[in-house]
C-alpha positions in Angstrom: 48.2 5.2 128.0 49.2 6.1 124.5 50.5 9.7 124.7 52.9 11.4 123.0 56.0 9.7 125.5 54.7 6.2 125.1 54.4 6.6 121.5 57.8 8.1 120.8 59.1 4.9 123.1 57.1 2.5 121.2 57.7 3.8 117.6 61.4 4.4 118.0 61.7 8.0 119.1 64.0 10.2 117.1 65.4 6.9 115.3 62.1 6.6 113.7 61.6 9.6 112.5 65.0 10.0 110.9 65.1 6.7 109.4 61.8 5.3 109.3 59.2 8.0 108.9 58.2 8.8 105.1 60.7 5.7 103.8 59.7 2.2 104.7 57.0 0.2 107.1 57.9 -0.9 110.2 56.2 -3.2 112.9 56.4 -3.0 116.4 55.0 -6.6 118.0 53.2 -6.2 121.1 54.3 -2.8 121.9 51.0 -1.2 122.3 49.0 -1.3 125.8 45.3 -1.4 124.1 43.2 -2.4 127.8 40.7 0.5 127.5 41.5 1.9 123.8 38.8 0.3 122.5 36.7 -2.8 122.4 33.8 -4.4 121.4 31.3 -3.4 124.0 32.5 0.0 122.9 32.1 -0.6 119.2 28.6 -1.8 119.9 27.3 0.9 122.3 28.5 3.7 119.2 26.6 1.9 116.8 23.6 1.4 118.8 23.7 5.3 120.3 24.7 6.9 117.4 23.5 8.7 114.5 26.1 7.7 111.3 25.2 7.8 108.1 27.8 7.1 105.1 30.7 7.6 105.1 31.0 7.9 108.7 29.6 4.2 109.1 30.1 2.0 106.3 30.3 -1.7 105.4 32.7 -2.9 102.7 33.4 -6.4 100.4 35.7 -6.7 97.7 36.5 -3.1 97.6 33.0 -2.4 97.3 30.2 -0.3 99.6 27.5 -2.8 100.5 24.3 0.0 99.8 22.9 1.1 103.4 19.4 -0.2 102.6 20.6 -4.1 103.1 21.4 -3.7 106.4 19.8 -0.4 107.9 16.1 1.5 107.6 15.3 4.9 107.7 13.5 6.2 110.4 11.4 9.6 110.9 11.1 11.2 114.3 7.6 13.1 114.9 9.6 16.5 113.6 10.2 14.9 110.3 14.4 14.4 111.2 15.2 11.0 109.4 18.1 9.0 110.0 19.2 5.4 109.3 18.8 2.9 111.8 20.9 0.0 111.8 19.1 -3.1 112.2 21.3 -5.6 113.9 20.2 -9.2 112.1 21.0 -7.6 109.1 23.5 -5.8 109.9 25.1 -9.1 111.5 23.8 -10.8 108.1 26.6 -8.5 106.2 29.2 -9.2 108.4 28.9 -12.9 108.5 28.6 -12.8 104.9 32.2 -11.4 104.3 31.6 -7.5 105.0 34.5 -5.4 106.7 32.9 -2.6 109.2 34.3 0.7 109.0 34.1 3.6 111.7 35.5 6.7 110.6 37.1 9.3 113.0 36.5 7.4 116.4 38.6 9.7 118.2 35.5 12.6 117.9 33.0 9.9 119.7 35.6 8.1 121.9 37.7 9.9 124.9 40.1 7.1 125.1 41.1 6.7 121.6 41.2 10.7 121.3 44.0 10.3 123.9 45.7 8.1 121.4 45.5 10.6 118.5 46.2 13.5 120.3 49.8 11.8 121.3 50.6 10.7 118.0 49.2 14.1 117.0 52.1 15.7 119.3 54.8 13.0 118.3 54.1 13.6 114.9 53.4 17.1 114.5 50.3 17.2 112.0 46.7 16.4 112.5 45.3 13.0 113.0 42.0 10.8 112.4 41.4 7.5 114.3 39.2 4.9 112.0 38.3 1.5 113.3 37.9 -2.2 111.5 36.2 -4.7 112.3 35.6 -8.2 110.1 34.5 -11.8 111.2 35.5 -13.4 107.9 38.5 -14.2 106.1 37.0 -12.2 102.7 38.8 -9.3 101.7 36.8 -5.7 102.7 39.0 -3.6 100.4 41.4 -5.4 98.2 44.7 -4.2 97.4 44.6 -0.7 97.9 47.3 2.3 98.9 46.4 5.3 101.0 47.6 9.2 100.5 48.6 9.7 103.8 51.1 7.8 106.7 49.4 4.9 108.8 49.7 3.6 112.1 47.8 0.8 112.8 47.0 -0.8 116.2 45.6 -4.1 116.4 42.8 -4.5 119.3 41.4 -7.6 119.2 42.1 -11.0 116.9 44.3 -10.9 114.2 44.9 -9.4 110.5 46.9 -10.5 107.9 48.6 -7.5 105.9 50.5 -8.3 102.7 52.7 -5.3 101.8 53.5 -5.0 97.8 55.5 -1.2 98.6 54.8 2.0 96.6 54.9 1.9 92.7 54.7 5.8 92.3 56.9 8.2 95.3 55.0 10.5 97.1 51.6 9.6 95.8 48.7 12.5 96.5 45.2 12.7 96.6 45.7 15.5 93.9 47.9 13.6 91.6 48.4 14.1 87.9 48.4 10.6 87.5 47.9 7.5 89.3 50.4 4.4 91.1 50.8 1.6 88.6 49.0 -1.8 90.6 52.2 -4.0 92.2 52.8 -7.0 90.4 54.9 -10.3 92.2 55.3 -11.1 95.5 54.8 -9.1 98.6 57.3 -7.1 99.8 56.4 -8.3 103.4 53.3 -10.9 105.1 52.5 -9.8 108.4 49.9 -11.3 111.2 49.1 -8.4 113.4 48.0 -10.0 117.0 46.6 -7.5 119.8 49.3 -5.2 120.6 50.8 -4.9 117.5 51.6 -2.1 115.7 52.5 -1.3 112.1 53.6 1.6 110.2 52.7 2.3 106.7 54.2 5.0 104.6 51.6 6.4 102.2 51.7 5.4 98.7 52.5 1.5 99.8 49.9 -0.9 98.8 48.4 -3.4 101.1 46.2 -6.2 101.1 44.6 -7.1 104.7 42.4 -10.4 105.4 41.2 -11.3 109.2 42.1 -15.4 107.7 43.9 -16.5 111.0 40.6 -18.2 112.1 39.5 -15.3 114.6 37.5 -11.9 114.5 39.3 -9.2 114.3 39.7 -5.7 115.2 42.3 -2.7 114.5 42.4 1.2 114.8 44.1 2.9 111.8 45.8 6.1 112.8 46.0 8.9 109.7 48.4 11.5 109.7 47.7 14.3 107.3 50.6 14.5 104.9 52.6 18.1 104.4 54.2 17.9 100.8 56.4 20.6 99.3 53.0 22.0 97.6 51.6 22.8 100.8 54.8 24.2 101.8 55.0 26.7 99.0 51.5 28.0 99.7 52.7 28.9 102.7 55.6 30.8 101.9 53.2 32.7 99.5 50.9 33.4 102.5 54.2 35.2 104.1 54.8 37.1 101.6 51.4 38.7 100.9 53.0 42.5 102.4 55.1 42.4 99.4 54.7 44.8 96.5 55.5 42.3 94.1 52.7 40.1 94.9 50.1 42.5 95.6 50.5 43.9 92.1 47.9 42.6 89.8 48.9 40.2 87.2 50.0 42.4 83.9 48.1 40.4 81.2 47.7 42.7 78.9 51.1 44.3 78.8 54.2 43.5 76.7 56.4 40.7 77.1 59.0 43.0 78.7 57.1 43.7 81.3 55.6 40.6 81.7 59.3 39.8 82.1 59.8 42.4 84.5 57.0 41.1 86.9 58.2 37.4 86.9 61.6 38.6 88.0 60.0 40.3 91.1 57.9 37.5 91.8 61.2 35.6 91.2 63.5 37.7 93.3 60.7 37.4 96.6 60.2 33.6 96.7 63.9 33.2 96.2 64.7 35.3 99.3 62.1 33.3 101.0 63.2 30.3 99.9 67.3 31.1 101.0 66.2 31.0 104.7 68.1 28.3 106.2 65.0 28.4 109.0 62.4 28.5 106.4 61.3 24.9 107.6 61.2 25.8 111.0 59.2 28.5 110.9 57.0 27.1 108.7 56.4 24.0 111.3 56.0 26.7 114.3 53.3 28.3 112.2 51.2 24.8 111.5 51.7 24.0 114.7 50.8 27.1 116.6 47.8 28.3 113.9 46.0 24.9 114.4 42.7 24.8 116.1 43.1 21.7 117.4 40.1 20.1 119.3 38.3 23.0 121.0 35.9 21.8 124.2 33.1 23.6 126.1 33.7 24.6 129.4 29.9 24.5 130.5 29.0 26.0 133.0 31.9 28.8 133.7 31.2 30.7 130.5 32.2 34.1 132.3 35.9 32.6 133.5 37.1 30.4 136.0 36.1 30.3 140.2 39.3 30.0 142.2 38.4 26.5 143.0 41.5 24.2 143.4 39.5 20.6 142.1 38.8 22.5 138.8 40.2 20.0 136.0 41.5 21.2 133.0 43.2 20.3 129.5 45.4 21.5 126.8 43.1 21.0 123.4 45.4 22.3 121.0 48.3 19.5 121.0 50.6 21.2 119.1 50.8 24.9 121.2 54.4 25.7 122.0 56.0 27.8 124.8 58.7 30.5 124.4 61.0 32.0 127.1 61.4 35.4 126.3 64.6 36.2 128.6 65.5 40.2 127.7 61.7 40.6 128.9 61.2 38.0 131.5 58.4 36.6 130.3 57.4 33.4 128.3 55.1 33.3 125.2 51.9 30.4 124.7 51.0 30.5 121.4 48.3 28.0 120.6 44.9 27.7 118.2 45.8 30.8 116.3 46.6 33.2 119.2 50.1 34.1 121.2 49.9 34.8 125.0 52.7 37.0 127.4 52.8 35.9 130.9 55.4 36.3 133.6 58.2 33.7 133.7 56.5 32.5 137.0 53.6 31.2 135.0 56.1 28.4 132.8 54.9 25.8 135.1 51.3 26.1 134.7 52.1 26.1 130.6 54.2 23.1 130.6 52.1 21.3 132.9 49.0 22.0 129.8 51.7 21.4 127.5 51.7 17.7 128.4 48.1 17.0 127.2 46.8 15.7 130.5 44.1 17.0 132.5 45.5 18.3 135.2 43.6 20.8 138.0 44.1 24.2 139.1 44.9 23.3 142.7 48.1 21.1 141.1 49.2 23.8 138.7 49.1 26.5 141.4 51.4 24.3 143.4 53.9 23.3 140.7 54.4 27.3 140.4 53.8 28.6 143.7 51.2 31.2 142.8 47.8 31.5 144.0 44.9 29.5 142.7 43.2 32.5 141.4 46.3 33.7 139.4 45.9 30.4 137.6 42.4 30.5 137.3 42.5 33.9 135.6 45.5 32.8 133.6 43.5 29.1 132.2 40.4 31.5 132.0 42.2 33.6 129.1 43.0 30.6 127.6 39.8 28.8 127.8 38.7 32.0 125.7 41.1 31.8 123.3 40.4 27.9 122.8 43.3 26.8 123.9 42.6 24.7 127.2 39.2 23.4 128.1 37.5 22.1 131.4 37.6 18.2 131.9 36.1 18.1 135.1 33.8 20.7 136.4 33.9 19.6 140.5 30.0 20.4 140.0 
């Protein structure tokens, strides 16, 4: 299981993320346990069940799209709804020919590799999409390339060949005023990935990857969603919205004096924002505790919870945090964009969700020693606040 403890075990913990994270690539060989993260048969059945049209399904050869029509027809349903349908010789023509498959955000159509994200998700503290790879040949899908955002990458099945040339511009954004310089020379590092390996990419480090070790091969890339200093600052304008100083409208057509005058107020607020020596803190609390993370039906208890002990539940926000409020006695959830007071007693029911696994209502209410129907009220509250979801209905 990939959660948010085997990752941090796997990826070096607190090490990693002090000396690792943001600065260089690192690979782990063999560390990941892939039996049931995805496969093949799972790859296939997706394809063959699903609706995905570009960019969701999409083949690639030397860094270019191979058009839809060579390998997929559209069809038309008696209500007029068209869609392509992929049509396996061809498609399988493209492939064997040279093209790399890609399947973009996995985790949304597959429960075992949404496990995955949702522990790098925690371990990480920022959002997460899961793509999957697949080529059969050793021609390049994408050529040397670099990616705005942090990578993990988990190799499934075969093996893959990454040669790593480093960043030639820091910090590289998907709004950038200008673009990385292409890396001349050697690689910086040649890497086969085999099953079980994972790799680390910074973003901003350009990478050429070939499947030219004589087998298929398959791999799951991991995004993180970067947080720069830009996105930082919007924040702390979003904070200070109460203020005068910023609800004043601009003076354009006033004199330079008081155009003066309004900078320095504008000046004066961000600076005091700014001097917080928790600014960061509070700033990662907010992200973490506003996002709506992956919000779930509860079909069919739309009008709360039954007091029914086999009743399976999970945390879908991955990121929610819980705060003991000791003057008060209480404790504070705050998850998806809402905060919750409960008694101190109910800590154990919130740090059992906390954990991302589906736990049920019989095993929460004896964790805390309250009744099932305390917990089922308390989980209903946060199934409306989409917090928590049912997993398993007992139905």
């Amino acid at each position: 299981m990939l959660d948010a403890a085997s990752w941090a075990g796997r990826l070096g913990g607190d090490t990693f993320l002090a000396q690792t994270y943001h600065r260089s690539y690192a690979h782990f060989p063999g560390t990941a346990d892939t039996a049931g993260l995805f496969s093949w048969d799972d790859l296939n059945r997706i394809i063959a069940t699903q609706r995905l049209e570009p960019p969701r399904l999409r083949l690639s050869a030397d860094g270019e799209t191979v058009p839809l029509h060579r390998y997929a027809i559209p069809t038309t349903n008696r209500r007029a709804v068209t869609w392509s349908s992929i049509q396996p010789a061809d498609f399988h023509a493209q492939l064997k020919a040279g093209a790399s498959l890609v399947l973009d955000a996995v985790e949304k159509i597959h429960p075992a590799v949404a496990a995955a994200a949702e522990g790098l998700e925690r371990f990480f503290g920022t959002s997460v999409q899961a793509n999957a790879y697949a080529s059969l040949t050793d021609r390049e899908g994408f050529g040397l390339h670099w990616d705005d955002h942090d990578v993990v990458v988990v190799q499934v099945h075969g093996s893959k060949r990454w040669r790593l040339y480093g960043s030639t511009r820091e910090a590289p954004t998907f709004r950038d005023v200008e673009s990385p310089e292409r890396p001349g020379g050697d690689p910086v590092a040649d890497i086969v990935l085999a099953p079980g390996d994972v790799l680390y990419l910074p973003r901003g480090w350009w990478h050429a990857v070939t499947a030219d070790q004589g087998t298929e091969s398959l791999h799951l890339t991991f995004g993180m969603v970067p947080h720069t200093g830009a996105d930082l600052m919007l924040w702390v304008v979003d904070q200070l919205r109460s203020s005068l100083a910023l609800r004043r409208d601009v003076p354009r057509f006033a004199s330079l004096s008081e155009h003066s005058d309004f900078i320095a107020a504008l000046h004066g607020e961000v600076l005091n924002e700014l001097a917080d020596p928790r600014l960061v803190e509070r700033w990662a609390e907010s992200i973490d505790t506003t996002d709506l993370g992956h919000a779930i039906p509860s079909l069919p208890y739309v009008d709360g919870l039954p007091a029914r002990p086999e009743i399976t539940v999970k945390l879908t926000a991955p990121r929610g945090r819980l705060t003991a409020n000791r003057a008060h006695s209480t404790v504070t959830f705050s998850a998806a964009g809402t905060a919750w007071d409960f008694a101190e007693s109910a800590a154990p029911v919130l740090r059992t969700l906390l954990t991302g696994q589906p736990t049920t209502l019989g095993e929460m209410a004896h964790s805390a020693g309250l009744e099932i129907k305390d917990v089922a009220d308390l989980v209903s509250a946060l199934i409306e606040g989409h917090a928590v979801a049912v997993v398993g209905t007992a139905l």
